[in-house]
C-alpha positions as CSV (number, residue, x, y, z in Angstrom):
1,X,139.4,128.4,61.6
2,X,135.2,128.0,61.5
3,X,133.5,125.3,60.1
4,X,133.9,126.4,56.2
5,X,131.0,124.0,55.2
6,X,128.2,125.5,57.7
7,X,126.2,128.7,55.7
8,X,125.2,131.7,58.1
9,X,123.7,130.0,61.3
10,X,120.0,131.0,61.0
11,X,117.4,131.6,64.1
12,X,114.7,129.0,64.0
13,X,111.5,130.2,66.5
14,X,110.8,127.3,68.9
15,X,107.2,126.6,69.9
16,X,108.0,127.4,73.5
17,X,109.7,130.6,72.3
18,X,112.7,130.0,72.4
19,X,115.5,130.5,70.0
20,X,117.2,127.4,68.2
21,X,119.9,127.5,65.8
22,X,120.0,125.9,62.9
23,X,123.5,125.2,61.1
24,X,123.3,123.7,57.6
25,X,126.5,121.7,57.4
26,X,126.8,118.0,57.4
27,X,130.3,117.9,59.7
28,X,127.8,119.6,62.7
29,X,125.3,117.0,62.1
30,X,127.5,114.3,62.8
31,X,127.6,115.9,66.2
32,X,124.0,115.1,66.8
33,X,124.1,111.9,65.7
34,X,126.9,110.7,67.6
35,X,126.0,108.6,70.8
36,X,126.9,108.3,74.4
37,X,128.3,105.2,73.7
38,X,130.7,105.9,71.0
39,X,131.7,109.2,72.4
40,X,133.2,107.3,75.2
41,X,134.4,104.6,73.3
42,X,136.3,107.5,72.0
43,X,137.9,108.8,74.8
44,X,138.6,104.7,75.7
45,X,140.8,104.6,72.7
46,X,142.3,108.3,74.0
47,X,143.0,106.9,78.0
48,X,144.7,103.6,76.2
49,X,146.4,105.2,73.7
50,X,147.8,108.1,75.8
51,X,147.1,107.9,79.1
52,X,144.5,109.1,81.5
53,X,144.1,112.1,83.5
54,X,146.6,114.4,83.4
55,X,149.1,112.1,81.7
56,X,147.0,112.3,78.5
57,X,147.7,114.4,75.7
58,X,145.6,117.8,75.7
59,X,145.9,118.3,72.0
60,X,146.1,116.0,69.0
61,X,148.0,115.9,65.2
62,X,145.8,114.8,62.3
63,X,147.0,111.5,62.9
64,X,146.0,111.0,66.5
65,X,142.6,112.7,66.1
66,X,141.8,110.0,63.6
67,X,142.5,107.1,65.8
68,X,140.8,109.1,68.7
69,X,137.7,110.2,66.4
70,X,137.3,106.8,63.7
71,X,134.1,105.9,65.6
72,X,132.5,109.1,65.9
73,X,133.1,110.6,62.3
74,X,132.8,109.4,58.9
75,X,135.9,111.3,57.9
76,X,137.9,112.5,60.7
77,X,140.5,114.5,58.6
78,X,137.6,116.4,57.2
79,X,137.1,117.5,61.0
80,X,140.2,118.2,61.5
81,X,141.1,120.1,58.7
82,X,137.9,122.4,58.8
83,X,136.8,122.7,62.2
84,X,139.5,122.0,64.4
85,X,142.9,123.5,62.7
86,X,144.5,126.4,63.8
87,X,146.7,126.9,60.9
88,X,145.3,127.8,57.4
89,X,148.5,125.9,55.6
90,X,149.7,122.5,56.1
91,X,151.5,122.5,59.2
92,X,153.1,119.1,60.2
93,X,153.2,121.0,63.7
94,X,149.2,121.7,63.5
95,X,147.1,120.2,66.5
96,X,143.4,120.3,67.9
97,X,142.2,120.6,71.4
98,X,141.1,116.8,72.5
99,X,138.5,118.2,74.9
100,X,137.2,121.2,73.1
101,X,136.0,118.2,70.9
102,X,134.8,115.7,73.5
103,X,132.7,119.2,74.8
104,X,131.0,119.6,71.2
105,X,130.2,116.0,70.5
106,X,129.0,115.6,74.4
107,X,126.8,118.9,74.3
108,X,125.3,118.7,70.5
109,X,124.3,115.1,70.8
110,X,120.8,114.8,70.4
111,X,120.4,110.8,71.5
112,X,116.7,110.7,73.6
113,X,117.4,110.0,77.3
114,X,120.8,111.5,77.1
115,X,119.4,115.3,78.7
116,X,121.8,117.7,79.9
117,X,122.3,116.4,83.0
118,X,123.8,113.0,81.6
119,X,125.6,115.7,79.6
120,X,126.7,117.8,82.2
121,X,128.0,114.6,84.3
122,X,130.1,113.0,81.3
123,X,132.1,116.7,80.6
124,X,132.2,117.0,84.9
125,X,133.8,113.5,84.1
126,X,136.4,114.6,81.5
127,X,137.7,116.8,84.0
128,X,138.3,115.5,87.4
129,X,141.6,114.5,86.4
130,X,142.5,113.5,89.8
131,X,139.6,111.2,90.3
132,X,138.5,113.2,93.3
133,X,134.9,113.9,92.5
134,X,135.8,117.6,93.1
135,X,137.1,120.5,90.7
136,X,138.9,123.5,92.0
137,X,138.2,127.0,90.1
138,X,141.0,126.4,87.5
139,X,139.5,122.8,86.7
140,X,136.4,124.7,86.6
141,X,137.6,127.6,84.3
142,X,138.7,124.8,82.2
143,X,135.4,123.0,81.3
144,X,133.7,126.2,80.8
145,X,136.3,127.3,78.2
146,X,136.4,124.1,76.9
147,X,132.2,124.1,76.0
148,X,132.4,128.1,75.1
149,X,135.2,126.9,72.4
150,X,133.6,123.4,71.9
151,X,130.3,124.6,70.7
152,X,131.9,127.9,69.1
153,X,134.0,125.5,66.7
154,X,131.5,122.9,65.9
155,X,128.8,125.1,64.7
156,X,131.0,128.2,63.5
157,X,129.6,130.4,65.5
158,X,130.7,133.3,67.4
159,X,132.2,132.1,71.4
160,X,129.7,133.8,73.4
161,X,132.0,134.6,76.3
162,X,135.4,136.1,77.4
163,X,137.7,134.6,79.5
164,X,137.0,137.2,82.7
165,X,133.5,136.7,81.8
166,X,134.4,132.5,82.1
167,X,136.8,133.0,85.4
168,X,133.9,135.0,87.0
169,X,131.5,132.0,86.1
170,X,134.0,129.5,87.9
171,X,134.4,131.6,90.8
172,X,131.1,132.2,91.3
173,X,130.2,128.3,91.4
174,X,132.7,127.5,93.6
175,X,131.7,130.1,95.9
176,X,129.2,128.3,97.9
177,X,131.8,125.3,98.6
178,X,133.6,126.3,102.0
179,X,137.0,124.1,100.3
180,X,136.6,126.3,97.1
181,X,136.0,123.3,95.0
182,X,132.7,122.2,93.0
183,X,131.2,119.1,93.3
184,X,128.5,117.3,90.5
185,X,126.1,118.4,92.6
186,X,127.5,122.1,93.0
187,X,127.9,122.7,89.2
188,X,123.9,121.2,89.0
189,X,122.3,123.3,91.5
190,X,124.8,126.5,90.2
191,X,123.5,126.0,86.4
192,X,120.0,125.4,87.6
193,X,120.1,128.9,88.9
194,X,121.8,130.8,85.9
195,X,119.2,131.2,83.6
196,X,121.7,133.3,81.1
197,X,123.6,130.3,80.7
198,X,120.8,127.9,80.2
199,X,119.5,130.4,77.3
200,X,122.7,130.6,75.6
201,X,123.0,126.3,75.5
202,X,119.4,126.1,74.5
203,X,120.2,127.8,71.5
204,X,122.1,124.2,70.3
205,X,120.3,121.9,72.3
206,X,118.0,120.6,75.1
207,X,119.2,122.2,78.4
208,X,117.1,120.8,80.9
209,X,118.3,120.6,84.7
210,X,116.7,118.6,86.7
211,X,117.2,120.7,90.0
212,X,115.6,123.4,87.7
213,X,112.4,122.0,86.6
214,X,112.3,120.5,90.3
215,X,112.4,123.9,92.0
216,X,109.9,125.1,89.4
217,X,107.6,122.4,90.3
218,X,107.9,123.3,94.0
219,X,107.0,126.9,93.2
220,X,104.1,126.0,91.0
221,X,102.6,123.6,93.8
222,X,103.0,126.6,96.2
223,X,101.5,129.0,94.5
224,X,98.4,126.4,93.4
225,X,97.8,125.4,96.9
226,X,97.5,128.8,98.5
227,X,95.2,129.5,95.7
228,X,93.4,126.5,97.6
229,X,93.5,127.8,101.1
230,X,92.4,131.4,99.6
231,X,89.2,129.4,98.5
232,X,88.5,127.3,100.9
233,X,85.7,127.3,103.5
234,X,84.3,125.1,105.9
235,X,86.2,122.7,108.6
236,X,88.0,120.7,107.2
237,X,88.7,123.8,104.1
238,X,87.2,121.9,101.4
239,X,86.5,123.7,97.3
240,X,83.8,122.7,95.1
241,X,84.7,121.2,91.8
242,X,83.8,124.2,89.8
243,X,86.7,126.2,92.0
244,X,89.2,123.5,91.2
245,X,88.3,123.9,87.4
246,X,88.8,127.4,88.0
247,X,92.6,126.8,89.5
248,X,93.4,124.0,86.8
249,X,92.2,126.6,84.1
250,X,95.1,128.8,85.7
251,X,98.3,126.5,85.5
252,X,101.0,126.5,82.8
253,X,101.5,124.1,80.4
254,X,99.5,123.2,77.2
255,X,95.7,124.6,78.1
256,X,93.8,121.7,79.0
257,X,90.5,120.7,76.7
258,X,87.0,120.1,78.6
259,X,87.3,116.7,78.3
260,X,90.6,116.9,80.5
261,X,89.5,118.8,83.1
262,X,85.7,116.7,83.4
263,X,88.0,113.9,83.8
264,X,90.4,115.1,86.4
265,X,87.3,117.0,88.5
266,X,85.9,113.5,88.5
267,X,88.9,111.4,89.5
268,X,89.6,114.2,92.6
269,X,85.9,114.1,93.3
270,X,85.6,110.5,93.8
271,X,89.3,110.5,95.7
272,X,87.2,113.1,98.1
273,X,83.8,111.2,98.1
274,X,81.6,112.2,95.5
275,X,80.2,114.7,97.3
276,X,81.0,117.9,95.1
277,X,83.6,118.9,97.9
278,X,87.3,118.3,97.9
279,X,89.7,118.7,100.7
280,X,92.9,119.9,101.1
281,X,95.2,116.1,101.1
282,X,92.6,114.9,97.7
283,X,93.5,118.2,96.2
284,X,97.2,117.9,96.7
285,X,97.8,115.1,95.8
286,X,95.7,115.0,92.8
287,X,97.4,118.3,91.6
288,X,100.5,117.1,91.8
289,X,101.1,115.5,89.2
290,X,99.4,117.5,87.3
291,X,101.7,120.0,88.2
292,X,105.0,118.5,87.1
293,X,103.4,117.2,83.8
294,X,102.6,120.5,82.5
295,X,105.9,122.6,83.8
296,X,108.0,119.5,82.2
297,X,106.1,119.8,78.6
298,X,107.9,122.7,77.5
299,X,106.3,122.6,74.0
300,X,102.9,122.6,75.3
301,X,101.5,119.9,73.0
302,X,100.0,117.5,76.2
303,X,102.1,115.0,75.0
304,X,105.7,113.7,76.2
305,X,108.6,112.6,74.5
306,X,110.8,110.1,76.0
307,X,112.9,112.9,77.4
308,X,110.0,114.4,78.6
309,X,108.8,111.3,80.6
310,X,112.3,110.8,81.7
311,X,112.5,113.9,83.2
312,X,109.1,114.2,84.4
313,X,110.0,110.4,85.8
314,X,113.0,111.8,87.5
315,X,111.4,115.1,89.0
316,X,109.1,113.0,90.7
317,X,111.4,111.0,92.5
318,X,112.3,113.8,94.7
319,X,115.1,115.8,95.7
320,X,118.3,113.8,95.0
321,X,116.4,110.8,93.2
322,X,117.8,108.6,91.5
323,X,118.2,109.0,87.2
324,X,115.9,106.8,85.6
325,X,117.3,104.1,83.3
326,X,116.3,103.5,79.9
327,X,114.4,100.3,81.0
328,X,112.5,102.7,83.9
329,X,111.1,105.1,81.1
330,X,110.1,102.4,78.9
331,X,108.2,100.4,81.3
332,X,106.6,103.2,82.2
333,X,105.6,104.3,79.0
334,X,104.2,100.7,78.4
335,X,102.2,101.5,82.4
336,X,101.0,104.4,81.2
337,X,99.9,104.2,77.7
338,X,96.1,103.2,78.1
339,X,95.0,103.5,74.8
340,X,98.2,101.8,73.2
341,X,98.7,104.5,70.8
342,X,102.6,105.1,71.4
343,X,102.0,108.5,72.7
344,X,101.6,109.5,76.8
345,X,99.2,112.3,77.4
346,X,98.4,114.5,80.3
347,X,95.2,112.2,81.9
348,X,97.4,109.2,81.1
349,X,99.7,110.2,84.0
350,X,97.2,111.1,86.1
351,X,95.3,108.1,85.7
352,X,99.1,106.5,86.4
353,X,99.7,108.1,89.7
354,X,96.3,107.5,91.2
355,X,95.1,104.0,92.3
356,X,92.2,101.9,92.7
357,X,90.0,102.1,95.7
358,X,89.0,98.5,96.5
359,X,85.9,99.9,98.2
360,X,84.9,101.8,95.2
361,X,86.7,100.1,92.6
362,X,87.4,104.0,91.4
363,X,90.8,105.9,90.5
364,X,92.0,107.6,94.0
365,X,95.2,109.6,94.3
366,X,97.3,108.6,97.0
367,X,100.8,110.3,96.8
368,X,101.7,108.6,100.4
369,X,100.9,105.0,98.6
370,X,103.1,105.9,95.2
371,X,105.7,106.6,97.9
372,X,105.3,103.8,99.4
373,X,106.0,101.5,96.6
374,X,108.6,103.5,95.5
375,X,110.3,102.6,98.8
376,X,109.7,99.6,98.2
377,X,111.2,99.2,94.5
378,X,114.6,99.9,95.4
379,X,115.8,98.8,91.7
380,X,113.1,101.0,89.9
381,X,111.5,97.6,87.9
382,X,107.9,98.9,88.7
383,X,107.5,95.2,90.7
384,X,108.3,93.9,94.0
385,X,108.6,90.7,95.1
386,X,106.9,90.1,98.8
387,X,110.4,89.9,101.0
388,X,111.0,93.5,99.9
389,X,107.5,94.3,101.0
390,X,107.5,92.6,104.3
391,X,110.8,94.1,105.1
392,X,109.3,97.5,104.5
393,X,106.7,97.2,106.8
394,X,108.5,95.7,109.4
395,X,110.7,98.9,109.1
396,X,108.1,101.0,109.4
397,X,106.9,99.5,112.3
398,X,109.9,99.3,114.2
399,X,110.9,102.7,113.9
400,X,107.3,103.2,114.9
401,X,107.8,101.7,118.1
402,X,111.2,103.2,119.0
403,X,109.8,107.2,118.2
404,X,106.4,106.1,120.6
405,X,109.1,104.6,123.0
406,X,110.9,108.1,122.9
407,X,108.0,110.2,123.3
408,X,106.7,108.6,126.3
409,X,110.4,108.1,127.8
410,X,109.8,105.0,128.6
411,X,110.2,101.2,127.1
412,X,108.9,98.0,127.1
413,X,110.3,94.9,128.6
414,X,112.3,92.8,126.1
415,X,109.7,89.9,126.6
416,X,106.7,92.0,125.5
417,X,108.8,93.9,122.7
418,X,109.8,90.7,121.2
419,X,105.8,90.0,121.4
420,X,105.5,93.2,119.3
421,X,107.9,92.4,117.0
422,X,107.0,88.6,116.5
423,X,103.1,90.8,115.3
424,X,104.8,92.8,112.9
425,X,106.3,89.7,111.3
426,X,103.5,87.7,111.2
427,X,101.2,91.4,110.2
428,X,103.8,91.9,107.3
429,X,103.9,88.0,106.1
430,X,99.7,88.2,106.2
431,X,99.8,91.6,104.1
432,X,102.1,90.3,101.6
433,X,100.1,86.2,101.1
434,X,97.0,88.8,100.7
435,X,98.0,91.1,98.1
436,X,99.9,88.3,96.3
437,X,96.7,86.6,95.2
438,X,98.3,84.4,92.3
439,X,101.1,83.3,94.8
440,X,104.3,84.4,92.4
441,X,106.1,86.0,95.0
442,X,105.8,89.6,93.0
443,X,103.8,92.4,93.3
444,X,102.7,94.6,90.1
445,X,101.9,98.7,91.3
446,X,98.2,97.6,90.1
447,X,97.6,94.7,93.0
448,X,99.5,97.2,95.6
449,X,97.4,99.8,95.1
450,X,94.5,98.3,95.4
451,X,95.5,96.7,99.2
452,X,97.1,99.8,100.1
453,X,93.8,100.3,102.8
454,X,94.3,96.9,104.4
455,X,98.1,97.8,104.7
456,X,97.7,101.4,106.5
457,X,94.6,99.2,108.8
458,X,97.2,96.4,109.9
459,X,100.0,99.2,110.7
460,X,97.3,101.5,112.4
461,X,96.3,98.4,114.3
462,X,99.9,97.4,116.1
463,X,100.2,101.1,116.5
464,X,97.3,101.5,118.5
465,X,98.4,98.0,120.5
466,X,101.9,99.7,120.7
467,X,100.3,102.7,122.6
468,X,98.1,100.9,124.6
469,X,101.1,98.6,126.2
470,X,103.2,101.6,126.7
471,X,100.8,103.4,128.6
472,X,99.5,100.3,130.6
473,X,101.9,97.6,131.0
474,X,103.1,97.3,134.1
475,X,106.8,96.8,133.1
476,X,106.1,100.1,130.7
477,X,108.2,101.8,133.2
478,X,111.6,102.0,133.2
479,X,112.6,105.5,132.2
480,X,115.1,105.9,129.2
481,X,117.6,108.4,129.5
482,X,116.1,111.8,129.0
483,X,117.4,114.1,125.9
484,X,119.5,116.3,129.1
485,X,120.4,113.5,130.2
486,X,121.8,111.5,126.8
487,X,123.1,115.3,126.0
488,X,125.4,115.3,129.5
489,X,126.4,111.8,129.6
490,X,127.8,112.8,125.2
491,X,129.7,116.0,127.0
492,X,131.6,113.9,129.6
493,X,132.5,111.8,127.0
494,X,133.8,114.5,125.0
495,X,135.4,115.9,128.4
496,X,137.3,112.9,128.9
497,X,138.5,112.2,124.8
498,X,139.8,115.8,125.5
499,X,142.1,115.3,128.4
500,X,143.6,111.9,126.8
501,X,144.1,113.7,123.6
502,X,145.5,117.4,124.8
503,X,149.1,115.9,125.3
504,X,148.8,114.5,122.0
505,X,147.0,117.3,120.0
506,X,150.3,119.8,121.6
507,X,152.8,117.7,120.0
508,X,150.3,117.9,116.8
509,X,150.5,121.2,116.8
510,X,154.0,122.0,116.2
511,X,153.8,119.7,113.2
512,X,150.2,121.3,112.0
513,X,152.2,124.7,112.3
514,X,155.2,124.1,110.3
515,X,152.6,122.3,107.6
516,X,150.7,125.5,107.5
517,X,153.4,127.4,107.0
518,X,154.8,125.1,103.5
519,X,151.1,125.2,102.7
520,X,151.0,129.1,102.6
521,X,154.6,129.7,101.0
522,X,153.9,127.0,98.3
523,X,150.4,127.8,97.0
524,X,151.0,130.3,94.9
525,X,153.6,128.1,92.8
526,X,151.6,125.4,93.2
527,X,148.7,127.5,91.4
528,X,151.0,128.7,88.9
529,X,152.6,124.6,88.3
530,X,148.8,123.5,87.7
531,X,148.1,126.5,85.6
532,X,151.0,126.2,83.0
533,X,149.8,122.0,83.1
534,X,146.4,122.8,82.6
535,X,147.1,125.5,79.8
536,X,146.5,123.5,76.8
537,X,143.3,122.8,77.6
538,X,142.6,126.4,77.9
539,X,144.3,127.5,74.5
């Protein structure tokens, strides 16, 4: 049974061409109100009530849907009765499907900085039963079904896929997992490659994937920075200004108005010199961020929303970065929002990522410095305080002088190493009483940036001193042991771990065998036990 209070679902043309639909009915809107919060407050009262995992109950009476649903609609037996029922007459025996529920309310919720990865990680959630961080295909099968059936009931509209069509979904994500099971991080990268089932979501919501618009990104920078080497000329390749115009003119995104691009061509021209001529490194990392604004502002207005900046926040952090928290994205918006008008533009974020050149006192981009501080902020509160920057350098430093120790295959003495290391501590303690000038023990991204010359100087420094020792000192000679050698000495090892444990591994064996062979005999009903279990969900 549909949701009778929902007219015909009509096609609404998105600016960025897409296709949204719009159901008039005010059950479905209480689906995109509904927030993260309250949705799992929901499934709180469902765990407490009737267990978690697969203890719990897979489908729900009228009753128990209204003490499982109270916080999340304004009349749960309204919900039940028209969107949920299977039965057109009053059936005492009548029940809903708990998850296909959870799926709808979890996929139509429209709270900003709740994207469809937070989404996709809460219904992931719902249905590691075991707690194992991993589904297998029928798990899989399950959650799929589940959303298909979900958003099909909510908005009463048409399921837009069969079951074969849902197994050969679940089988097809799993298949790059050598155990046959999907991980978080499987199901991203898998949806970030089907396009057909990003299309069909984003005809009810936002579906953005991070991995997606990260990849995109990637592609966009490659493309733009052959388009560089193409032009270039000269040693070291450097573009005039009007060529970078030229590229900027050429990039996706919301076209840029004159004033934009003067502004840019002048921050990468003083990052280069103010010469006219930009090099490769000032062109890259001014273009950047450019980049992953304009693929991340789908609409095309050069403005962000706070999802936007989320994900444009998120993208930026690299390949497996950390989400951004809701007190990341508002900081940032406060950062980056010049001209205090409550919106964040496209020269806003550049102005963001680039610093100021204490020579200059002009805007340079320095993607090496951003991550840098980045390093440095482990908890993302755009500050450090001056322990976390001295241990930092020190870290840098230190690994420094154990790669220079490796490439010359030789080391230092411990009296003149510990003479190193006591001028990284004092290097790092003097970088950190310089760039905190007020003495408050913190460090904004402004008085960083602004040092971030001195900092590079001091490390090239004990670098340089690191060198010269290793090359000179007369106790800069005792050979470490070669890669053959370290790679011998790890193989005799393993020779002799072998021999203790061949006795032990033949006794294994036997066991190992007779486990195989239960194994084999008892998958199949073990399949079929966990199919019949999981079969409610599926219904």
């Amino acid at each position: 049974m549909g949701n009778e209070t929902s007219s015909v679902p009509e096609d609404d043309e998105e600016e960025d061409g897409e296709t949204r639909l719009v159901i008039h009915s005010a059950l479905t809107q209480e689906y995109k109100d509904a927030r993260f919060s309250t949705i799992e407050d929901c499934y709180g009262s469902l765990v407490e009530t009737f267990g978690s995992g697969m203890l719990t109950k897979f489908t729900l009476t009228d009753e128990e849907f209204d003490v499982v649903f109270c916080l999340a609609f304004s009349d749960p037996a309204e919900h039940f009765s028209q969107i949920w029922s299977d039965n057109d007459d009053d059936d005492d025996d009548d029940e809903a499907n708990v998850f296909h529920v959870f799926c709808a309310l979890f996929l139509l919720c429209e709270e900003e900085l709740h994207g469809f990865d937070n989404k996709t990680a809460a219904i992931y959630k719902l249905f590691d039963f075991d707690g194992s961080g991993a589904l297998n295909q029928v798990e899989l099968e399950c959650l799929l079904q589940a959303c298909v059936a979900g958003l099909s009931r909510a908005t009463g509209t048409p399921p837009r896929a069969t079951e074969t069509q849902i197994e050969a979904m679940a089988a097809a994500a799993v298949a790059s997992s050598p155990d046959g099971e999907a991980t978080l991080g499987v199901l991203k990268e898998w949806l970030g490659t089907r396009r057909d089932v990003l299309t069909y979501l984003s005809e009810f919501m936002e579906a953005r994937m991070v991995v997606d618009y990260q990849r995109r990104v990637e592609d966009q920078f490659q493309t733009t920075t052959q388009q560089f080497i193409a032009a270039a000329r000269g040693e070291p390749p450097e573009i005039s200004t009007s060529e970078v115009t030229e590229i900027i003119r050429a990039l996706p995104g919301s076209p840029p108005t004159n004033a934009e691009i003067a502004a840019f061509v002048a921050l990468v021209d003083d990052s280069a010199g103010k010469n006219g001529r930009i090099g490769f490194d000032e062109f890259a990392d001014a273009i950047l961020p450019w980049i992953s604004f304009s693929i991340v502002d789908d609409d095309a207005t050069g403005t962000l929303s706070p999802d936007e900046l989320k994900l444009l926040i998120w993208i930026s952090g690299g390949e497996n970065g950390p989400e951004p928290s809701s007190h990341v994205v508002q900081r940032a918006t406060r950062a980056m929002d010049f001209d205090k008008d409550g919106d964040v533009v496209r020269l806003e974020w550049l102005k963001y990522n680039a610093g100021t050149d204490p020579a200059t006192g002009t805007l340079k981009f320095s993607k090496a410095a951003r991550d840098l501080f980045k390093q440095m902020d482990a908890d993302e509160s755009a500050i450090v305080n001056c322990r976390e920057l001295e241990r930092v350098f020190e870290s840098q430093l230190q690994d420094l002088l154990t790669n220079l120790e490796d490439d010359a295959i030789t080391q230092v003495s411990p009296t003149t190493r510990a003479e190193i290391e006591s001028l990284i501590h004092d290097a790092a303690h003097e970088v950190a009483d310089l760039i905190d000038a007020n003495a408050d023990g913190i460090i904004s991204w402004d008085e960083f940036s602004v040092h971030v010359d001195i900092i590079t100087s001091k490390q090239d420094k004990i670098r340089q001193f690191a060198k010269l020792v290793l090359s000179t000192h007369p106790r800069a000679t005792k050979p470490k042991c070669s890669a053959i050698h370290r790679a011998k000495k790890k193989r005799a090892s393993i020779r002799v771990l072998a021999r203790l444990g061949r006795d032990l591994g033949k006794r294994r064996n036997t066991v190992n065998a007779a486990i195989d062979d239960l194994k084999k005999s008892d998958a199949d009903d073990n399949r079929r036990r966990f199919t019949t279990a999981m079969a409610p969900i599926r219904a």
